[in-house]
mmCIF file of the N, C-alpha and C atoms, coordinates in Angstrom:
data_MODEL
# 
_entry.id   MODEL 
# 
loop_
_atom_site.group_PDB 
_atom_site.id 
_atom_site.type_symbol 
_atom_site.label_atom_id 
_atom_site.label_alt_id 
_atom_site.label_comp_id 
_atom_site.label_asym_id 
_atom_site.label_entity_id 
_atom_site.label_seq_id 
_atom_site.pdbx_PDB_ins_code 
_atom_site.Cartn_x 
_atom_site.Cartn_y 
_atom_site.Cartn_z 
_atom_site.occupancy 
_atom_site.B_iso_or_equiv 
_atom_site.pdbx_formal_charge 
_atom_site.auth_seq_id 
_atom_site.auth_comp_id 
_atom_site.auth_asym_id 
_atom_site.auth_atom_id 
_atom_site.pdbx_PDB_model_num 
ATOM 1   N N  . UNK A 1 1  ? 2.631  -14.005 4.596   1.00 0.00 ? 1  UNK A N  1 
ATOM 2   C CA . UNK A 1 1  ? 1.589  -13.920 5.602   1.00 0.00 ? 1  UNK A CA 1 
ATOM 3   C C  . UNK A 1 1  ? 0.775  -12.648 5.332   1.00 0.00 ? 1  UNK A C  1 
ATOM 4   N N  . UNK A 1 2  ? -0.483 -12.940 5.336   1.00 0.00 ? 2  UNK A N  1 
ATOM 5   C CA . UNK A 1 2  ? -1.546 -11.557 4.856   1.00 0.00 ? 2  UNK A CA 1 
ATOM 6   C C  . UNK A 1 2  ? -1.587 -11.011 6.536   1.00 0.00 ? 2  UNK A C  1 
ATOM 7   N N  . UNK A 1 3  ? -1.188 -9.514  6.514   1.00 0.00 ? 3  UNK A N  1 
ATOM 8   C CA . UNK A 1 3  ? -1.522 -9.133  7.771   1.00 0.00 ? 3  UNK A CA 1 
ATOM 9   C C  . UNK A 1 3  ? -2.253 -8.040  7.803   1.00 0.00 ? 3  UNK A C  1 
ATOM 10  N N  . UNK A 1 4  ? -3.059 -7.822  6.631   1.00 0.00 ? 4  UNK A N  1 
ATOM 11  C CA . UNK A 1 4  ? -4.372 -6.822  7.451   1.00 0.00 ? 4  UNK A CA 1 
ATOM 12  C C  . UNK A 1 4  ? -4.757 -6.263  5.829   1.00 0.00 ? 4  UNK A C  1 
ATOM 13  N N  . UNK A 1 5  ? -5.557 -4.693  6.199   1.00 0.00 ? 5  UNK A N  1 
ATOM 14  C CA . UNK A 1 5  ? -6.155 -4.066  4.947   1.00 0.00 ? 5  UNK A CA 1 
ATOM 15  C C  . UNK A 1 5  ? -5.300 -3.117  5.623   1.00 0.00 ? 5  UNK A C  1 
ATOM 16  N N  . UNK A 1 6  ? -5.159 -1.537  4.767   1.00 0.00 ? 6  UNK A N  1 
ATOM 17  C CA . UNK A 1 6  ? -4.770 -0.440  4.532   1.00 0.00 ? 6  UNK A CA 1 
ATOM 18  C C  . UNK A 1 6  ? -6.088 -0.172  5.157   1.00 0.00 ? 6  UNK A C  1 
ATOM 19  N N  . UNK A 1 7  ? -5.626 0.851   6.303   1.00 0.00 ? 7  UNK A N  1 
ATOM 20  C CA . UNK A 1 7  ? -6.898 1.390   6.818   1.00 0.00 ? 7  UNK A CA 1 
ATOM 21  C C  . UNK A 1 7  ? -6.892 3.210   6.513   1.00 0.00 ? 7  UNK A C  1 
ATOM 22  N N  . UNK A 1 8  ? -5.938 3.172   6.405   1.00 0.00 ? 8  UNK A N  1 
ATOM 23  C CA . UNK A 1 8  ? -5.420 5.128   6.407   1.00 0.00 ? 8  UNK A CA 1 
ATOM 24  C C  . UNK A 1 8  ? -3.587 4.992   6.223   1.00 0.00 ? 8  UNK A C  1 
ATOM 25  N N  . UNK A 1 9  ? -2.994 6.215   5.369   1.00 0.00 ? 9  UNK A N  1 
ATOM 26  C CA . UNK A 1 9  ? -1.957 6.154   5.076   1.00 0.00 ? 9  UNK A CA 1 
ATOM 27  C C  . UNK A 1 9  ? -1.883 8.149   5.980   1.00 0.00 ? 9  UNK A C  1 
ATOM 28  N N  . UNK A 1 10 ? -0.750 8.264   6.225   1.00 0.00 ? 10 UNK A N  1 
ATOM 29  C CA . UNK A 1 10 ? -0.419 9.556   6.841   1.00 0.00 ? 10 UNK A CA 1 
ATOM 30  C C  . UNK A 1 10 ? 1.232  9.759   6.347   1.00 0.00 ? 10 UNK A C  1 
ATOM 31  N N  . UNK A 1 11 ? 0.977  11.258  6.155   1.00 0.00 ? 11 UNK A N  1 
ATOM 32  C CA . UNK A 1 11 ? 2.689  11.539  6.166   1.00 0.00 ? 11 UNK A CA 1 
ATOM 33  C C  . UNK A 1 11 ? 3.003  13.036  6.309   1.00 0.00 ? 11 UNK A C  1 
ATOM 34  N N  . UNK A 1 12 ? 3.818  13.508  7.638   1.00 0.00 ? 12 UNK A N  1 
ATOM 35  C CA . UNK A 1 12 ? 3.878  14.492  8.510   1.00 0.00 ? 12 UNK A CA 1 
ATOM 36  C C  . UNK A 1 12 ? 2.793  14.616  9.456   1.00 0.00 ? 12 UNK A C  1 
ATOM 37  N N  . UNK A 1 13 ? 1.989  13.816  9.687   1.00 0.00 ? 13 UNK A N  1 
ATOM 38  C CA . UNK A 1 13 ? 1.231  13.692  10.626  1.00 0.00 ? 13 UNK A CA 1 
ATOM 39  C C  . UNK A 1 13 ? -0.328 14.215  10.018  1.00 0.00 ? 13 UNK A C  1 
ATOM 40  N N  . UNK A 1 14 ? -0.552 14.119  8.657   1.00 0.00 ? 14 UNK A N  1 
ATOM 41  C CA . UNK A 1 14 ? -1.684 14.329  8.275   1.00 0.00 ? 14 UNK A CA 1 
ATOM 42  C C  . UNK A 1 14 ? -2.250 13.628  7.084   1.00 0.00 ? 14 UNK A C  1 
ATOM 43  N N  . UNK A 1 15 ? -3.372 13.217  7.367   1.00 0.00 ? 15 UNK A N  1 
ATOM 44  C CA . UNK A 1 15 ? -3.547 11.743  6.266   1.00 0.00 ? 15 UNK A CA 1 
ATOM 45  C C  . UNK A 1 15 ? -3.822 11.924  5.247   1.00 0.00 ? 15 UNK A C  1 
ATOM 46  N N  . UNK A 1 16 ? -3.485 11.065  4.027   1.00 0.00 ? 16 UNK A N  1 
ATOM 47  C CA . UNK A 1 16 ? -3.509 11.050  2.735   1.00 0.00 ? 16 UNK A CA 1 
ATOM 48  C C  . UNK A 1 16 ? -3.835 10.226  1.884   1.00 0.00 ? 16 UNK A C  1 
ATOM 49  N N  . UNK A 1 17 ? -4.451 10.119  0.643   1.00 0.00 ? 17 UNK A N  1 
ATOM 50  C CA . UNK A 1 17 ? -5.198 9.275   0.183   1.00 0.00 ? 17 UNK A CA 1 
ATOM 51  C C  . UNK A 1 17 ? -4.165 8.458   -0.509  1.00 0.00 ? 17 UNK A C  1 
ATOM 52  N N  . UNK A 1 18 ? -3.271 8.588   -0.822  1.00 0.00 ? 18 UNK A N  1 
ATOM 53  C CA . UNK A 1 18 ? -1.854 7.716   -1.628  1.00 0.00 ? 18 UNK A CA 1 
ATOM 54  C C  . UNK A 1 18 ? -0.827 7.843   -1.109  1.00 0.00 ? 18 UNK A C  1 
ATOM 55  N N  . UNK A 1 19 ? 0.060  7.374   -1.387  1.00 0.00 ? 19 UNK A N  1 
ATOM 56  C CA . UNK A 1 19 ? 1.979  7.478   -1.055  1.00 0.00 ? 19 UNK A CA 1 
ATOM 57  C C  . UNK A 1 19 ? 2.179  6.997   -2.503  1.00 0.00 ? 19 UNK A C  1 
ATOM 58  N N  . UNK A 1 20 ? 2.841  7.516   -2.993  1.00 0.00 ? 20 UNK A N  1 
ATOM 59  C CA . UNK A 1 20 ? 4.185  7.089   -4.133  1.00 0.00 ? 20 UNK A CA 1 
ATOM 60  C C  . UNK A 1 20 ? 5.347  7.482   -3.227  1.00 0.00 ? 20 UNK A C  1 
ATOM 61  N N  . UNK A 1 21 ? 6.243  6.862   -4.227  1.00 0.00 ? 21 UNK A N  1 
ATOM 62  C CA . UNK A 1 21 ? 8.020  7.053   -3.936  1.00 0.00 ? 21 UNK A CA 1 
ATOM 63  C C  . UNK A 1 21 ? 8.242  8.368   -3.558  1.00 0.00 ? 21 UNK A C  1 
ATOM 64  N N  . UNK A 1 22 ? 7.691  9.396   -4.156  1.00 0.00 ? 22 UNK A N  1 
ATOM 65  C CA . UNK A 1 22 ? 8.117  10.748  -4.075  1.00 0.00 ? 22 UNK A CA 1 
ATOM 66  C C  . UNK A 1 22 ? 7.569  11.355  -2.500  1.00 0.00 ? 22 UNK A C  1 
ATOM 67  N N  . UNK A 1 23 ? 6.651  10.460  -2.275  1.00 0.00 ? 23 UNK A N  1 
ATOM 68  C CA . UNK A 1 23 ? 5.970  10.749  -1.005  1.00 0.00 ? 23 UNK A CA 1 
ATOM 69  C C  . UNK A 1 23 ? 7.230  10.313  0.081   1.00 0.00 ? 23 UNK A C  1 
ATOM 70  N N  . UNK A 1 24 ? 7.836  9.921   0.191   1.00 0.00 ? 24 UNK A N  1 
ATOM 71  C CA . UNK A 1 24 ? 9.260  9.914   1.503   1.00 0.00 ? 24 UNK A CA 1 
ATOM 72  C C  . UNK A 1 24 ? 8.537  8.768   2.411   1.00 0.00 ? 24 UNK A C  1 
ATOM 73  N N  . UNK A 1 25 ? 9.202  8.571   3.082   1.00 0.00 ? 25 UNK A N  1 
ATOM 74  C CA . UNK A 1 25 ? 8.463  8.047   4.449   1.00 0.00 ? 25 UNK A CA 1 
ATOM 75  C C  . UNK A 1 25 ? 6.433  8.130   5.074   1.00 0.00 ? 25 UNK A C  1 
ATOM 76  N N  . UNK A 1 26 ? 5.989  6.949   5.000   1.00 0.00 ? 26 UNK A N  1 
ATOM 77  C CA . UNK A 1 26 ? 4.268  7.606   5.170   1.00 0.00 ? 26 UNK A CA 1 
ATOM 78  C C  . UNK A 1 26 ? 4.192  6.562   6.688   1.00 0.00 ? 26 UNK A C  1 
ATOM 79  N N  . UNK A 1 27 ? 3.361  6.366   7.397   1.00 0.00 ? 27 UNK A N  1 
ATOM 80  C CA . UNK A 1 27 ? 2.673  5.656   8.291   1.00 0.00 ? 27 UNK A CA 1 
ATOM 81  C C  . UNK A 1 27 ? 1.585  5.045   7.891   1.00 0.00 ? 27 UNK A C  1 
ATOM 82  N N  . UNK A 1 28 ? 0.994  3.877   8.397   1.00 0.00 ? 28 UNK A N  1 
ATOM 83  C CA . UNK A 1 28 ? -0.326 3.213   7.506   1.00 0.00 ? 28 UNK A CA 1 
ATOM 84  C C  . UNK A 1 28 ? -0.671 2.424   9.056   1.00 0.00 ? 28 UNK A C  1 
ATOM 85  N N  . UNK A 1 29 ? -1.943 2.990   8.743   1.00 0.00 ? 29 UNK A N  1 
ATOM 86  C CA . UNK A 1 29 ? -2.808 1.792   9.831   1.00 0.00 ? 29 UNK A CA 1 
ATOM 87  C C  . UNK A 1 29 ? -3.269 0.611   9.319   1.00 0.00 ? 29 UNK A C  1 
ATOM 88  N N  . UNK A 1 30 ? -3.454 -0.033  9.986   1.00 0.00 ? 30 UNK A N  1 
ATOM 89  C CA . UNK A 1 30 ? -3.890 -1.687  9.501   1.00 0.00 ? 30 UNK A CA 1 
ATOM 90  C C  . UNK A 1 30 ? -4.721 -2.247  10.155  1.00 0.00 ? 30 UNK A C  1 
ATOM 91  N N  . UNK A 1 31 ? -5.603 -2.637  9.270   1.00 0.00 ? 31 UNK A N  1 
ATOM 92  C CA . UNK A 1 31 ? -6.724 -3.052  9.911   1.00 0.00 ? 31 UNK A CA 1 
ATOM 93  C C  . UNK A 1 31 ? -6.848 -4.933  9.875   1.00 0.00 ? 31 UNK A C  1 
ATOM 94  N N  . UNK A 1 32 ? -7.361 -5.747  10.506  1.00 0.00 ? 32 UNK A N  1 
ATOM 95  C CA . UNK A 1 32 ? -7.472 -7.131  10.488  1.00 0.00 ? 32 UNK A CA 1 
ATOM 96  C C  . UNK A 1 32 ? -7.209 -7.852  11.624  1.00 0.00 ? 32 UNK A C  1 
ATOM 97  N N  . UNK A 1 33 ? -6.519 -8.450  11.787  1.00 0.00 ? 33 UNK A N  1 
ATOM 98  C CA . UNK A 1 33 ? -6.568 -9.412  13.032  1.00 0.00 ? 33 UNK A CA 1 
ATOM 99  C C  . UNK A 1 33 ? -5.819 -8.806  14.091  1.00 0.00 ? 33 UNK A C  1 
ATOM 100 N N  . UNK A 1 34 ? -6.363 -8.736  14.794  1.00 0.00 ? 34 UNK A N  1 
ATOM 101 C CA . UNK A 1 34 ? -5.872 -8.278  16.412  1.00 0.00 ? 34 UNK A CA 1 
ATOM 102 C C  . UNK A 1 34 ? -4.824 -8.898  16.646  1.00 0.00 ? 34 UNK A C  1 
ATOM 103 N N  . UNK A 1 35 ? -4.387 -10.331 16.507  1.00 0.00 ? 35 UNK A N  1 
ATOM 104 C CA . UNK A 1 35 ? -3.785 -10.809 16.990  1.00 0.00 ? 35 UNK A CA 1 
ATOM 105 C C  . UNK A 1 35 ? -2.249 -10.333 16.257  1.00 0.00 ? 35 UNK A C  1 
ATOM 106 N N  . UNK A 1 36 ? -2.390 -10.179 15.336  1.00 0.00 ? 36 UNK A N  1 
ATOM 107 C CA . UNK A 1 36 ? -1.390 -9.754  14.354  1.00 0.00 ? 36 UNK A CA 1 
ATOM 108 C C  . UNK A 1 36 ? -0.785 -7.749  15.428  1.00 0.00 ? 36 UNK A C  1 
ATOM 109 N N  . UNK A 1 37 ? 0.822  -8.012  15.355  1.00 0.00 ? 37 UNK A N  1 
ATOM 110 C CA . UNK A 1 37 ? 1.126  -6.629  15.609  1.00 0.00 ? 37 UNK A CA 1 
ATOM 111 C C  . UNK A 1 37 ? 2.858  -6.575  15.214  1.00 0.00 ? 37 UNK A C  1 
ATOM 112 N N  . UNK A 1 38 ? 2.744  -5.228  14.726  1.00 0.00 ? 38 UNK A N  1 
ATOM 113 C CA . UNK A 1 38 ? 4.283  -4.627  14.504  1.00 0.00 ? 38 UNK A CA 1 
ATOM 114 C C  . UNK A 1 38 ? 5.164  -5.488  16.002  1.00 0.00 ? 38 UNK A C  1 
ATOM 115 N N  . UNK A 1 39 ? 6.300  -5.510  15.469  1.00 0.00 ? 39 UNK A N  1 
ATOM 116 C CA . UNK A 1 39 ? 7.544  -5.454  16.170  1.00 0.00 ? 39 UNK A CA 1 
ATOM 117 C C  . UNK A 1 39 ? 7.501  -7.674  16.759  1.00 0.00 ? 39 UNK A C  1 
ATOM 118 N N  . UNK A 1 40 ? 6.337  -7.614  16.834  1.00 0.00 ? 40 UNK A N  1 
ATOM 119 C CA . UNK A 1 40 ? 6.233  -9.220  17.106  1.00 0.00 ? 40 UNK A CA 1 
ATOM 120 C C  . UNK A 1 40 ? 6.278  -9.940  15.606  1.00 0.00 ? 40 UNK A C  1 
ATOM 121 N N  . UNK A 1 41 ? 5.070  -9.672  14.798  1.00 0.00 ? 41 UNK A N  1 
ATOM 122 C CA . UNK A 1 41 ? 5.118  -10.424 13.488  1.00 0.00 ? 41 UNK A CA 1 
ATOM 123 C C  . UNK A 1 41 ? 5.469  -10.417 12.495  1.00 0.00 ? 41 UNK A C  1 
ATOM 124 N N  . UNK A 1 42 ? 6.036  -8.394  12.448  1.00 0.00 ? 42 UNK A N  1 
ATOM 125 C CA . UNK A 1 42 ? 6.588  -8.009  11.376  1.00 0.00 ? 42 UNK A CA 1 
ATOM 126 C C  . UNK A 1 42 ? 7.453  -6.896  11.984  1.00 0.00 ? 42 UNK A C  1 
ATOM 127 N N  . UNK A 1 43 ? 8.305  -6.203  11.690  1.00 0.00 ? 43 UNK A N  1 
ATOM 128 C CA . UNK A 1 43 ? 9.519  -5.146  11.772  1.00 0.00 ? 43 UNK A CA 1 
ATOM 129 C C  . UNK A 1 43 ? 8.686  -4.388  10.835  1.00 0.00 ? 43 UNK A C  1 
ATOM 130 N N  . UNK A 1 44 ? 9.439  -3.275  12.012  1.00 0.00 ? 44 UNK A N  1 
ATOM 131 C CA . UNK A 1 44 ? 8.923  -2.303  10.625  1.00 0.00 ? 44 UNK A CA 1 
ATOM 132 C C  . UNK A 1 44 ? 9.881  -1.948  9.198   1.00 0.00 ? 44 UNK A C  1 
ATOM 133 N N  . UNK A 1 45 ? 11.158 -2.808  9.569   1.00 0.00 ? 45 UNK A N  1 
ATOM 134 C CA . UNK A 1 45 ? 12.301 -2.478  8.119   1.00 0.00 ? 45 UNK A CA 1 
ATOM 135 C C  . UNK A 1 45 ? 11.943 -3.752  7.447   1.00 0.00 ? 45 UNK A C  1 
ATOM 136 N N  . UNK A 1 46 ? 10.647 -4.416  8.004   1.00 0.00 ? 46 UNK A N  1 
ATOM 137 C CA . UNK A 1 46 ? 10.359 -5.593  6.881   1.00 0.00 ? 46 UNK A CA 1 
ATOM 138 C C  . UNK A 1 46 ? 9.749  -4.955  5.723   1.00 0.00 ? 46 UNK A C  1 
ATOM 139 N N  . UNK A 1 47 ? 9.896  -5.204  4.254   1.00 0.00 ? 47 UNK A N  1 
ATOM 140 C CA . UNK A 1 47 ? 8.589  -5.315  3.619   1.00 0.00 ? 47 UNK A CA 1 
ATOM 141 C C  . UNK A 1 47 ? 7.524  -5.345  2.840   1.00 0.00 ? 47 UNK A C  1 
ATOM 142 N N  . UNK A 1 48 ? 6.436  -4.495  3.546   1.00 0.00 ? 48 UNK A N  1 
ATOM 143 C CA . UNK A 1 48 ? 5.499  -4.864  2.834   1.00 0.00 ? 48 UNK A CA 1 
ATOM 144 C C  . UNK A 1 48 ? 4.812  -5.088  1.360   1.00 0.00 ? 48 UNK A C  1 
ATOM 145 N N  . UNK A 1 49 ? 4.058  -5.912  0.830   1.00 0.00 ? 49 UNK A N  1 
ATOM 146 C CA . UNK A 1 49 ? 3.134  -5.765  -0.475  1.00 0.00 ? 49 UNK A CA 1 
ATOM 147 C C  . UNK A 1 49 ? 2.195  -5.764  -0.552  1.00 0.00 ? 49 UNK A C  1 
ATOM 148 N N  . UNK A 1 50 ? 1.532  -4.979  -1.486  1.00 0.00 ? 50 UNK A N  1 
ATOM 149 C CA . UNK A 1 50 ? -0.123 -4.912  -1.752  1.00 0.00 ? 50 UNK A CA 1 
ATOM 150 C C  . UNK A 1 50 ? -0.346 -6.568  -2.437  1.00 0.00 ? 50 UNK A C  1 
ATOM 151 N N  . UNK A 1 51 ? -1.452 -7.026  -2.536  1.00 0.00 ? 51 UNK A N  1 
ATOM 152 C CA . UNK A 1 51 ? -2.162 -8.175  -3.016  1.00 0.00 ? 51 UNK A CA 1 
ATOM 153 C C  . UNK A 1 51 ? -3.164 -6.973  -3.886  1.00 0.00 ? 51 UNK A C  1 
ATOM 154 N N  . UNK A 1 52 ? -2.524 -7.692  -4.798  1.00 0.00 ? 52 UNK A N  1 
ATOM 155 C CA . UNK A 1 52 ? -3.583 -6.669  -6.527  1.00 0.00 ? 52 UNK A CA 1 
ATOM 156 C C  . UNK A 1 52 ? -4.344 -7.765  -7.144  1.00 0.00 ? 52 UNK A C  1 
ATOM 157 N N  . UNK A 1 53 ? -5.403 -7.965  -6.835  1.00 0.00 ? 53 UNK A N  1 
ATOM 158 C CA . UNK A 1 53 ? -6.231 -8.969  -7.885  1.00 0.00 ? 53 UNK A CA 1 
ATOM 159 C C  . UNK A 1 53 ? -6.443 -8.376  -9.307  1.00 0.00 ? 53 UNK A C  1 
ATOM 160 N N  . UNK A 1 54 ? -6.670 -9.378  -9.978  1.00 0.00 ? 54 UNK A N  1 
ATOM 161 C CA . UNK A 1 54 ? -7.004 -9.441  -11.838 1.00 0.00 ? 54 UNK A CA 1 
ATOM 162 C C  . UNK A 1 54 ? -7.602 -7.882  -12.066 1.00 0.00 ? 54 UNK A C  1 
ATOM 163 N N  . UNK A 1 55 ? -8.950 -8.040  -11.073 1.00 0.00 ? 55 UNK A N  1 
ATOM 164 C CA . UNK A 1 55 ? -9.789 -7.382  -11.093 1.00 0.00 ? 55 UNK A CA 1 
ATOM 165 C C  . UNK A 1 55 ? -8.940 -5.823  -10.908 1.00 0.00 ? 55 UNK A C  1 
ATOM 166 N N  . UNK A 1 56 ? -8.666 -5.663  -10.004 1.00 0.00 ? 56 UNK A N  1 
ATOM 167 C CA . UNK A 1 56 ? -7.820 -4.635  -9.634  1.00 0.00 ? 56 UNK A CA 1 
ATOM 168 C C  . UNK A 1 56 ? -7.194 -3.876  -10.560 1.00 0.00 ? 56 UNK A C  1 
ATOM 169 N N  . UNK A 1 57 ? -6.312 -4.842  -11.330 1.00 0.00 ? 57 UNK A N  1 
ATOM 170 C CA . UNK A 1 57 ? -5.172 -3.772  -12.233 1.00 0.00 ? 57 UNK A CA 1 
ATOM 171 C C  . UNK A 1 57 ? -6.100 -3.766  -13.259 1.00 0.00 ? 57 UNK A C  1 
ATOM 172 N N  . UNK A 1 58 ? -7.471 -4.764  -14.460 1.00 0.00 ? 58 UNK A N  1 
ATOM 173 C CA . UNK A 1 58 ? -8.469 -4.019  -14.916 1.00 0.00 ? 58 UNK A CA 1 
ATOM 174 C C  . UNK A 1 58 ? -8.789 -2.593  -15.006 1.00 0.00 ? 58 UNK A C  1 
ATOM 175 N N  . UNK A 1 59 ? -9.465 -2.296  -13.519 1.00 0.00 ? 59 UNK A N  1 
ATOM 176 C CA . UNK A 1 59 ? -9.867 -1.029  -13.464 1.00 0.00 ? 59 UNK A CA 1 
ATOM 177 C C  . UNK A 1 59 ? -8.751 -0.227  -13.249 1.00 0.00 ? 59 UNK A C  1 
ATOM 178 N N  . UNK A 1 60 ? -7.645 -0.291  -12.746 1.00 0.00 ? 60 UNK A N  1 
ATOM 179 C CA . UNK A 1 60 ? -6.838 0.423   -12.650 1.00 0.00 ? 60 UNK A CA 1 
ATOM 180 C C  . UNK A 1 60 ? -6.324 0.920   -14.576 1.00 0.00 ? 60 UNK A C  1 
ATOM 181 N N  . UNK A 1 61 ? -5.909 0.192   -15.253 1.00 0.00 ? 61 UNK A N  1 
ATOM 182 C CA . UNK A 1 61 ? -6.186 0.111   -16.483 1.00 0.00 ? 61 UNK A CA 1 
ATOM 183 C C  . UNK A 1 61 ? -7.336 0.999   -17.439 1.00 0.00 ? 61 UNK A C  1 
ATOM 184 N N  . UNK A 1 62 ? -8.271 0.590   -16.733 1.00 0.00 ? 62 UNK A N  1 
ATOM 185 C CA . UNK A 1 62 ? -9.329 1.255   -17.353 1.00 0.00 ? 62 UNK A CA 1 
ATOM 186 C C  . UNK A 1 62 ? -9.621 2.747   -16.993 1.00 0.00 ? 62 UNK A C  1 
ATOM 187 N N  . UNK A 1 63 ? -9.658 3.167   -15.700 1.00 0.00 ? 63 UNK A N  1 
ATOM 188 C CA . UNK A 1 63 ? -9.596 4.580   -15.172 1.00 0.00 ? 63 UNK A CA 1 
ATOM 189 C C  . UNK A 1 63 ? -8.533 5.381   -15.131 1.00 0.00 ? 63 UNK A C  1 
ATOM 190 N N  . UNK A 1 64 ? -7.248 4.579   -14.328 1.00 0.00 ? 64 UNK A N  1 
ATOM 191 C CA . UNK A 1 64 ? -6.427 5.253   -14.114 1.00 0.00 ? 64 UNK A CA 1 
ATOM 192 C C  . UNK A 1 64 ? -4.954 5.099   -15.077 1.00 0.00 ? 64 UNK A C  1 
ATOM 193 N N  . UNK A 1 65 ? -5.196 4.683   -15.910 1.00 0.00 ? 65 UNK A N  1 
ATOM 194 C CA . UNK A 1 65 ? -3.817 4.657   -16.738 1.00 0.00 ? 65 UNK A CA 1 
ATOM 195 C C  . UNK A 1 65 ? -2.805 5.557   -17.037 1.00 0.00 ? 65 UNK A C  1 
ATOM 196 N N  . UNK A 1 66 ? -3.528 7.067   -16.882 1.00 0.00 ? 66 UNK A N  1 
ATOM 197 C CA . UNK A 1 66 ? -2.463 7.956   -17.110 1.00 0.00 ? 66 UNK A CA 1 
ATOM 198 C C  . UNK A 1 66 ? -2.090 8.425   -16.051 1.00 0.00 ? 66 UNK A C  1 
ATOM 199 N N  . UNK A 1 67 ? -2.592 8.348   -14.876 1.00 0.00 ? 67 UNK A N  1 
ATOM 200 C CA . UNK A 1 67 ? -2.454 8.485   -13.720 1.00 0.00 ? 67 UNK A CA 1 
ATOM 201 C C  . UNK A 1 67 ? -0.861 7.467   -13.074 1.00 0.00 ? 67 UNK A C  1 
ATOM 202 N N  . UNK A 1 68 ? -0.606 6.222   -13.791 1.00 0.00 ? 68 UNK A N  1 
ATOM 203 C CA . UNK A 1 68 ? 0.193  5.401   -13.054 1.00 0.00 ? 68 UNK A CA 1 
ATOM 204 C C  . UNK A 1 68 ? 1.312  5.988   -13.716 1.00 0.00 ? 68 UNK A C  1 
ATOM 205 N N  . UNK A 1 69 ? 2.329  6.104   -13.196 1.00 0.00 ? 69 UNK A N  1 
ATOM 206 C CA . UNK A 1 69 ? 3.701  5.666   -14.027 1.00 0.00 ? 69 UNK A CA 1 
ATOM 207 C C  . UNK A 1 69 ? 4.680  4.547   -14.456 1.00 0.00 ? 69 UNK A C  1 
ATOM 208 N N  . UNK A 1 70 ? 5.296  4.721   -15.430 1.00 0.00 ? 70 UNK A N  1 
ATOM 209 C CA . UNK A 1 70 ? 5.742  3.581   -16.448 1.00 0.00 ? 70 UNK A CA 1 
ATOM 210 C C  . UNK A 1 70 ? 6.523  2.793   -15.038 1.00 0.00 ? 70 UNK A C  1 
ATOM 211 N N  . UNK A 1 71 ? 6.747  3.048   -13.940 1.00 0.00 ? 71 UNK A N  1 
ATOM 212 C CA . UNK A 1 71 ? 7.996  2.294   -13.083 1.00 0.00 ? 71 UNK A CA 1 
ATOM 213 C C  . UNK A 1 71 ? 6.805  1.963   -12.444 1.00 0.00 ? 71 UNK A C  1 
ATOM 214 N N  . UNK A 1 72 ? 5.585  2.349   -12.167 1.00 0.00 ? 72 UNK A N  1 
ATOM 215 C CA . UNK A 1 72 ? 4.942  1.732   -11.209 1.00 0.00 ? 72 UNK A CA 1 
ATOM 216 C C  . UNK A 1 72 ? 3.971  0.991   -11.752 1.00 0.00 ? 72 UNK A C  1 
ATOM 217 N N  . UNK A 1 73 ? 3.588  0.200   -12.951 1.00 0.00 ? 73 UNK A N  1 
ATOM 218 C CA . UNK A 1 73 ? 3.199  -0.128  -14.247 1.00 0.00 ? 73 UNK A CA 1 
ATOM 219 C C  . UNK A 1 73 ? 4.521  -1.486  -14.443 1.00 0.00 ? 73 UNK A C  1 
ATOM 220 N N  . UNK A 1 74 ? 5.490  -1.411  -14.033 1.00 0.00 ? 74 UNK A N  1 
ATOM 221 C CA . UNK A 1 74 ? 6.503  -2.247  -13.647 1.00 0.00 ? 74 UNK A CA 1 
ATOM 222 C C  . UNK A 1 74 ? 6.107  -3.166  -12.686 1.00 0.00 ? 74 UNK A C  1 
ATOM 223 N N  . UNK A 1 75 ? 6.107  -2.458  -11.336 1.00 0.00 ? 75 UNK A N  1 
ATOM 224 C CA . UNK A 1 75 ? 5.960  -2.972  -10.296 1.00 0.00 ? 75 UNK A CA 1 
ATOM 225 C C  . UNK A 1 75 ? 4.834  -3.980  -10.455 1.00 0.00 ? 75 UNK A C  1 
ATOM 226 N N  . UNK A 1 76 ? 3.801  -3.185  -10.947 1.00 0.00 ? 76 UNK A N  1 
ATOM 227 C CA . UNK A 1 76 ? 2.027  -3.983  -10.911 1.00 0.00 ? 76 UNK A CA 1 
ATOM 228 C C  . UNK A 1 76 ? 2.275  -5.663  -11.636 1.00 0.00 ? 76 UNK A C  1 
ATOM 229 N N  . UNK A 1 77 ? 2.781  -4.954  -12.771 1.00 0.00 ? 77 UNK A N  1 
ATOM 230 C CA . UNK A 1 77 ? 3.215  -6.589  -13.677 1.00 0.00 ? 77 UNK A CA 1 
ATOM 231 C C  . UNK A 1 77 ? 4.047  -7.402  -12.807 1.00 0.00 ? 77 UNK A C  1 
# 
């Protein structure tokens, strides 16, 4: 079930443009259907995945390659 976009990610109570693994625990707002909410449609120990189009890992590829790491270069595939 698609339940929203990434609207803002936070962690210690101040927002941040990424989370990796090393980042611990983050919070994420979500943006999309109203009707959609924590604790009714999803848990929060459910979870979640990004939806990466073609397009996506491309540029990711193309800009950011040294930027990713080999485990998260895993994940993407």
């Amino acid at each position: 079930m698609k339940i929203g976009v990434v609207e803002s990610i936070e962690a210690n109570h101040k927002k941040i443009k990424e989370a990796r693994k090393a980042s611990g625990s983050v919070a994420i707002q979500l943006g999309g259907d109203p009707k959609i909410s924590s604790g009714k449609d999803f848990a929060q120990t459910d979870r979640l995945v990004s939806i990466i189009s073609r397009k996506s890992i491309d540029v990711l590829k193309e800009l950011y390659r040294d930027e990713v790491s080999k485990d998260e270069w895993a994940l993407i595939i």
